[in-house]
C-alpha positions in Angstrom: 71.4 -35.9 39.1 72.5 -36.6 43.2 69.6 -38.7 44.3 70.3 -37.5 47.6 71.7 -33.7 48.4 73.3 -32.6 51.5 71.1 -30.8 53.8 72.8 -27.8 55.8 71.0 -26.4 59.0 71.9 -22.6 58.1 72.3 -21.1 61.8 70.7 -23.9 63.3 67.9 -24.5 60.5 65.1 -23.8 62.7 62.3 -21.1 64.2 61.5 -23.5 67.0 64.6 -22.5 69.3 67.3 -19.5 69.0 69.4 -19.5 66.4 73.0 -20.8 67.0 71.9 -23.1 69.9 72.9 -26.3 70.8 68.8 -27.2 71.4 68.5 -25.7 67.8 71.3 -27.5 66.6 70.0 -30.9 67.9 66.2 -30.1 66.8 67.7 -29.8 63.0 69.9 -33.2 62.9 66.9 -34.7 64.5 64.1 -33.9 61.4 66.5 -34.2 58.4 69.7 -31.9 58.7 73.0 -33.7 57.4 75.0 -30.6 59.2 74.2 -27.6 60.9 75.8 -24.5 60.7 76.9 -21.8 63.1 79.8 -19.0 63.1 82.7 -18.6 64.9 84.1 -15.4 65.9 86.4 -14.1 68.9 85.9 -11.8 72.3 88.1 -9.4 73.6 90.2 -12.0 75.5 90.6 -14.4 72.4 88.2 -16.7 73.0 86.3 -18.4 70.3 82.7 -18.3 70.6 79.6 -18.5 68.1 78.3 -15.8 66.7 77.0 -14.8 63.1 77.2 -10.7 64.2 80.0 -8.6 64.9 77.7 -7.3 67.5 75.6 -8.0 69.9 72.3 -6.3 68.4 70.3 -8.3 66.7 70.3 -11.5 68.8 70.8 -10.0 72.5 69.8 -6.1 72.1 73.2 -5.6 73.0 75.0 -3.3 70.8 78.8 -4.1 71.8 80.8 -5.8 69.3 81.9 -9.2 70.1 85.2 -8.3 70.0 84.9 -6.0 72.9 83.3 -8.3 74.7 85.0 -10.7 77.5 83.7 -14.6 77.3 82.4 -14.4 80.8 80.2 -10.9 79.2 79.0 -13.0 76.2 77.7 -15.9 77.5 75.8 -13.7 80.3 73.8 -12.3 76.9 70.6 -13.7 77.0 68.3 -13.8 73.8 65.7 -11.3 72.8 63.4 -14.1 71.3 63.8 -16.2 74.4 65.9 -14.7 77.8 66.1 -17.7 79.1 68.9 -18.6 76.8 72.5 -17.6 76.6 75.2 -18.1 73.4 77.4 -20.3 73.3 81.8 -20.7 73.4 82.9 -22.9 70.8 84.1 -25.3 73.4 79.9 -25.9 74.8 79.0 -26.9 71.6 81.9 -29.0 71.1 81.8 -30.6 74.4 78.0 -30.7 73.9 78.9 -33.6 71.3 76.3 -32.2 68.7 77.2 -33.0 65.2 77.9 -33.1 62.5 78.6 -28.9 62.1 79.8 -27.0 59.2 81.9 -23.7 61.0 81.7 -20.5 59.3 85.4 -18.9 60.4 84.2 -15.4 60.7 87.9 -14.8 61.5 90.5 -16.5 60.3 94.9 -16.2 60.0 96.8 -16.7 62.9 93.2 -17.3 65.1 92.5 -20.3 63.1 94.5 -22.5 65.5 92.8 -21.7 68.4 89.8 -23.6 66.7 91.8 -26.4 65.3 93.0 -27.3 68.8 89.8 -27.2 70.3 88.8 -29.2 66.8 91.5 -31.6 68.3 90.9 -31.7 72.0 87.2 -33.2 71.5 88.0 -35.2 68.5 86.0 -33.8 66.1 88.1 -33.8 62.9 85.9 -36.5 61.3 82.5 -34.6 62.8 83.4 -30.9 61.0 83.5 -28.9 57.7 86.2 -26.3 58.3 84.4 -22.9 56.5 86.9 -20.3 56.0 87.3 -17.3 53.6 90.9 -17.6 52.8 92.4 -20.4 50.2 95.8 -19.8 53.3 93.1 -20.4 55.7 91.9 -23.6 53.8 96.0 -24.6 53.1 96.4 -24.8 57.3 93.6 -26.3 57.8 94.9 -29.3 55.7 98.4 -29.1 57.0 97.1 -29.3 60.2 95.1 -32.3 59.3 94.1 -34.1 56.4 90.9 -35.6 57.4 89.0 -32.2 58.1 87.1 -31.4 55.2 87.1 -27.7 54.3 84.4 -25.5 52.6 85.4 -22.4 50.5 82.7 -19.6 51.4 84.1 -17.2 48.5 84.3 -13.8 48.9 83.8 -13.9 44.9 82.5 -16.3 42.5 86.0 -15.9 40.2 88.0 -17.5 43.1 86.9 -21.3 42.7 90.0 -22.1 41.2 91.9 -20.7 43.8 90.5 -22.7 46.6 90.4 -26.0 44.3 94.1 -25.3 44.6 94.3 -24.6 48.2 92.5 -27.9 49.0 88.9 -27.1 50.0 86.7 -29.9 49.1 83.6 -28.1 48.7 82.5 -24.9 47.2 80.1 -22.9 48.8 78.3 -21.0 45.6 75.7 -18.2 46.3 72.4 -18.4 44.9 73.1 -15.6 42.2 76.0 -17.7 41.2 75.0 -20.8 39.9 75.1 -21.4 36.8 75.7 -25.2 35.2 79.5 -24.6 33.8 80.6 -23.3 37.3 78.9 -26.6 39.0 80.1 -28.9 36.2 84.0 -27.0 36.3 84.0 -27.4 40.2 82.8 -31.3 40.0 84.8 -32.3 37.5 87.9 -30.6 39.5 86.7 -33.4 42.2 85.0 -31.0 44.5 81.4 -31.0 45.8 79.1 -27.6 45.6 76.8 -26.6 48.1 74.6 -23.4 47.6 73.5 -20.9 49.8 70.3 -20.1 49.3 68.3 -16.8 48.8 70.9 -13.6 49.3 72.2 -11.5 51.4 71.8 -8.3 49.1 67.9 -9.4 49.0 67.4 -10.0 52.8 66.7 -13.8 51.6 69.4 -15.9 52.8 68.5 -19.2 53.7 65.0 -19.3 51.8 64.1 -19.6 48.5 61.5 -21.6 46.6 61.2 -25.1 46.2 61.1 -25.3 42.5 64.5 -23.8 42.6 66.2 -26.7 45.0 64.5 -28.7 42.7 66.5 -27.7 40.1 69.5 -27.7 41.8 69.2 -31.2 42.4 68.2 -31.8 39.2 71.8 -30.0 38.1 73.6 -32.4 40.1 74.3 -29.8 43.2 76.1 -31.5 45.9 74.0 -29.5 48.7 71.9 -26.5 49.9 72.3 -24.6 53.2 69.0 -23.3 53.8 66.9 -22.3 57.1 64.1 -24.4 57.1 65.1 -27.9 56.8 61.8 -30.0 57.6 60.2 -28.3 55.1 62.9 -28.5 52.4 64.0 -32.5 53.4 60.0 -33.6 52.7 60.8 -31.7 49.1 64.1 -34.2 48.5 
């Protein structure tokens, strides 16, 4: 059993500010959160930003894709839960100094260097968990330094193997997936799992009931990325 499991801020792991905010960020490391984490994806003039949408919708009632957007139009989004506040560029949060983060790489291949140099400029390879999709993604990623960890968010539960290989040191594992031969084959390959609570099919990701972390600690699971994470650090 881990006496103590990792606790990851899923989008900033609180109701209390926007999600994907520095303030949210902060509020999470502050009552319990070992990381947070927030997504990375791209505007139209290549600059990295965070964002968990392709669009705009959801968060700002803006229906442009990120993509189509210009930095300077993205950061003058404000929030529908709170208009005061705008996004964020990758380079805020890390000149902000708020960490420790765990990046989801919404996009990855030949953008991926953009990050790591921005990873690099504000000497943060010790402060970050590199998630990205891809076992090349997770191969340059260690080629471009050893000391950044690097998560393996799976497009399938059959590819563990292949990002053991490509040098992720932790395997992200849906809910659905879990199963004790898949945590046991991933430790024992030296790697840590972390699960992502509820699912995405569902609507649920991020929550799910206590009794089940329990269990997961009780398995040995390395760590949970959930939304709430006073309530779930009082349960561990």
């Amino acid at each position: 059993m881990i006496l103590n499991m990792v606790l990851i801020a899923h989008r900033g792991g609180t109701d209390k500010y926007p999600e994907l905010t520095i303030d949210a960020a902060r509020h999470s490391l502050e009552h319990g959160a070992d990381y947070v984490e927030m997504d990375i994806r791209f505007t139209k003039d290549g600059v990295p930003v965070i964002s968990h949408d392709d669009d705009a919708l959801k968060l700002f009632g803006n229906s442009a894709l990120i993509a189509d957007l210009t930095a300077e139009q993205f950061v003058a989004l404000n929030y529908v839960s709170d208009p005061s506040r705008r996004p964020h560029t990758l380079e805020e949060v890390l000149a902000s100094g708020v960490g420790p983060i765990l990046f989801h790489i919404k996009e990855g291949g030949e953008q991926l260097a953009r990050i790591l140099a921005f990873i690099r400029i504000h000497r943060y390879e010790e402060k970050v968990v590199m998630g990205v999709m891809s076992g090349l993604d997770a191969k340059d990623v260690k080629m471009f330094d050893e000391r950044i960890r690097v998560l393996a968010f799976m497009p399938s539960k059959d590819q563990a193997l292949e990002f053991i290989d490509s040098g992720a040191d932790i395997i992200r594992l849906w809910e659905e997936w879990v199963n004790e031969e898949l945590v046991r084959f991933v430790q024992q390959s030296g790697k840590q799992v972390w699960i992502m609570a509820g699912s995405s099919a569902k609507g649920t990701t991020g929550y799910t009931s206590p009794e089940q972390i329990l269990s997961w600690k009780q398995m040995g699971v390395n760590g949970v990325l959930v939304d709430k994470i006073e309530e779930t650090k009082v349960l561990l």
